[in-house]
C-alpha positions in Angstrom: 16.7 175.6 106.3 12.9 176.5 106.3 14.2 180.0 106.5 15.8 179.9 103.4 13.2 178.2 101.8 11.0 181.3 103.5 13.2 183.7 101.9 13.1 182.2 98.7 9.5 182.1 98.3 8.9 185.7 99.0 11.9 186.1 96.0 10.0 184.6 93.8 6.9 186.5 92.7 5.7 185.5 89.7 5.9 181.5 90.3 4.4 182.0 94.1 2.4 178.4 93.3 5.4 176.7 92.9 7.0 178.3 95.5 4.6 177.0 97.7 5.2 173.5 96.5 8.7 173.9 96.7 7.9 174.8 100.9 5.8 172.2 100.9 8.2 169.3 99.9 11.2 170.5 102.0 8.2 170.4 105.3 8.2 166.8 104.3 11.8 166.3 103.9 12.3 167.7 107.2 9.6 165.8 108.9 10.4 162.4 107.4 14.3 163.4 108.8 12.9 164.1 112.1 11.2 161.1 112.5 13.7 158.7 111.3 16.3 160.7 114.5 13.7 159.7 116.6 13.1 156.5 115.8 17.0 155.6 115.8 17.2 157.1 119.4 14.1 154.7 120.3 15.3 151.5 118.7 19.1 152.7 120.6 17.5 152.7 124.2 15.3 149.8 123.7 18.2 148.0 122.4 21.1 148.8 124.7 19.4 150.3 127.6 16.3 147.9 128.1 18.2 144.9 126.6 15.5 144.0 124.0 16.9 142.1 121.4 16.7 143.6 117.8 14.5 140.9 116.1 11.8 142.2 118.9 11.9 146.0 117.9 12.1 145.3 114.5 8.3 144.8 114.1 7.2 146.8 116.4 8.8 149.8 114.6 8.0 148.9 111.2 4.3 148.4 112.0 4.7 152.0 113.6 6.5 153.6 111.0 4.6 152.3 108.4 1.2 153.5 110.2 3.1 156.9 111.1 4.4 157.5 107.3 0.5 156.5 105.5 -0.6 159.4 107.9 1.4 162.0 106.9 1.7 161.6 103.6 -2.1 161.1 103.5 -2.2 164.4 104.8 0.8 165.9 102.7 -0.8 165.1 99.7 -4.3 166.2 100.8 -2.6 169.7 101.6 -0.9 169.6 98.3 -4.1 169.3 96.3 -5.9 171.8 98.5 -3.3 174.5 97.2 -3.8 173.4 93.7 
């Protein structure tokens, strides 16, 4: 998918800014997939592999996602305005 998204920023000469923006906000996309996969495989093995009950991993993953997602899109955005 980031190769298409490759592809269509060198296509697009005149607007390469946005272009840019557009590469930018399908990195995200893809990173915010990637870490929701990953965090359901977690929570699946804690759960049904080390028996902890749901209520337990509950907090502990939204106290780690939450932490995980102010960090990268702190550093998304600071990117973003870099480019600007």
């Amino acid at each position: 998918m980031l190769c298409i998204a490759h592809g269509l920023a060198n296509e697009l000469s005149g607007a390469h800014s946005q272009a840019m923006i557009l590469l930018k906000i399908l990195d995200f996309l893809v990173t915010i997939c990637v870490a929701s996969m990953i965090a359901l495989t977690l929570g699946f093995v804690a759960h049904y592999v080390f028996g902890l009950s749901r209520l337990d991993i509950r907090a502990s993953a939204l106290t780690g996602a939450g932490i995980f997602g102010a960090l990268v899109a702190t550093e998304w955005f600071a990117e973003l305005r870099k480019s600007k």
